[in-house]
C-alpha positions, 0 to 999 in steps of 0.5 A: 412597540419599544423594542425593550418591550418585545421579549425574547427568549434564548435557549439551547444547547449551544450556550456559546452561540447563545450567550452571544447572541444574547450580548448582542441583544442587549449591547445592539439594539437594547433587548433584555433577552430571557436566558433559559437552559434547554429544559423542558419544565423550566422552558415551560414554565418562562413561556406561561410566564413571560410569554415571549414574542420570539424564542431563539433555539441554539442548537449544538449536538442534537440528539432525538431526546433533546429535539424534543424538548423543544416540541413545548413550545407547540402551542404558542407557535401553532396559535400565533403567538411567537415566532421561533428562530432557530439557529443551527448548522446543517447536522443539527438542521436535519435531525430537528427538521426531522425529529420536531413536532413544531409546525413552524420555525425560521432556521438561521445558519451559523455562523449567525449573521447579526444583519439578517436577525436583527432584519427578522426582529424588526420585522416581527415587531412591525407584524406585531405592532399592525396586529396590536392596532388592528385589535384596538381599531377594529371591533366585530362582536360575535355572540357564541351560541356553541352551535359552530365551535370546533367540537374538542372539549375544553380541558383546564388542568391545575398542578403546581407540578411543571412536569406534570402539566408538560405530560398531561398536556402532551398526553391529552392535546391530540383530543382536547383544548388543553390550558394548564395553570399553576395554582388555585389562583390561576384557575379562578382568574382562568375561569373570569373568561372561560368556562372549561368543560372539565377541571383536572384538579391536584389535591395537594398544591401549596397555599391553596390545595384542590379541596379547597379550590373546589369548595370554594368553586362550588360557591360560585353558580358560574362554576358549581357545575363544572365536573372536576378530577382530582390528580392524586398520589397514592399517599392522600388515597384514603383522604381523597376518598373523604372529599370524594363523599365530602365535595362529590367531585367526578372522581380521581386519577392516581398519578402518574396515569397513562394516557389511555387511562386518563382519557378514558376517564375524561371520556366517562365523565364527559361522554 
């Protein structure tokens, strides 16, 4: 793999620490790194983007809310997708280790040794590139017949609202496989490869809103029995309730919902 090509992407508090590092990356060892404040829907969106092989977190006068933060980047970590670094003196090492839902970092103290970074990154790329050739070496089929799967539903939510795919997801996780997407497109090109057990569907989306994305679901044999929510402000209430006797979806949740009650809406439909 060309080291070009390993992504990496640097937030955080410590923009100082950051932006060096970042220097560095691309002077060094020609890295392009993603730059990326410390925000959870804009950090959510670059990692559904990009997919990043590293994220660097500068830490830089933590507090509990700002810990949190980075808990988005749970699910790339917990399937092994990327690897975390995190860069940080011995305050702000405490008050992540104790705040962060995430199962797996590397912290790294400040002042930052370039040495050992760029030791780590070269060893990445190395697991990376073993990975990457084992894949296309060594090829197991396995038919699934859904007798042996983990049990957890599948749940595929579609909202071009970042925010509210953070919440959703988070709210939802606990007990489902949750994927979330941007828009209609993403959903159909989502469901060539999987086929979820349950759609949490936003009525109102640019270029393609969930009526339509519905509509043309119910076209396709593969899709025409998936159940679908709608995800719906209390404005398009009374429109809803026309696609509702229109599409005849499983129904709809006003946003925002508590957990409680968008889980037990998915358990009504789904059991």
């Amino acid at each position: 793999m060309d080291r070009k090509m390993l992504k990496i992407l640097v937030t955080g508090k410590n923009r100082k620490v950051a932006n060096d590092i970042c220097s560095h990356l691309e002077s060094d060892r020609g890295y392009i790194p993603i730059k990326s404040d410390p925000v959870k829907s804009t950090l959510f969106d670059i990692t559904l983007a990009e997919l990043p092989r590293v994220i660097i977190i500068c830490l830089g006068n933590e507090n509990v809310d700002s810990i949190r933060v980075y808990d988005v980047f749970s699910n790339v970590v917990k399937q092994g997708n990327c690897v975390v670094i995190v860069v940080t003196n011995d305050d702000d090492e405490k008050l992540f280790m104790k705040y962060t839902q995430l199962d797996r970092v590397l912290l790294l103290s400040r002042p930052v040794s370039l040495f050992a970074l760029f030791e780590k990154l070269d060893d990445i790329e190395e697991r990376f590139n073993e990975r990457k050739e084992e894949n296309l070496s060594v090829f197991r089929e396995f038919e699934n017949d859904g007798s042996n799967g983990s049990g957890r539903k599948k749940i595929l939510v579609v909202d071009d609202d970042s925010e509210q795919l953070v919440m959703i997801r988070e709210q939802l996780e606990e007990f489902y496989d949750v994927t979330p997407v941007k828009s209609g497109d993403a959903a159909f090109k989502y469901l060539l490869n999987h086929k979820p057990d349950l759609i949490l569907l936003d009525y109102l989306m640019p270029e393609k809103d969930g009526p339509s994305v519905l509509r043309q679901m119910r076209t396709i044999d593969e899709y025409a029995d998936i159940p679908v929510i709608f995800l719906t402000g209390m404005t398009e209430r009374s429109a809803v309730l026309h696609t509702l006797a229109e599409l005849k979806p499983q129904g709809y949740i006003i946003k925002p919902s508590r957990k409680s009650e968008i889980v037990a809406k998915i358990i009504d439909v789904l059991g």
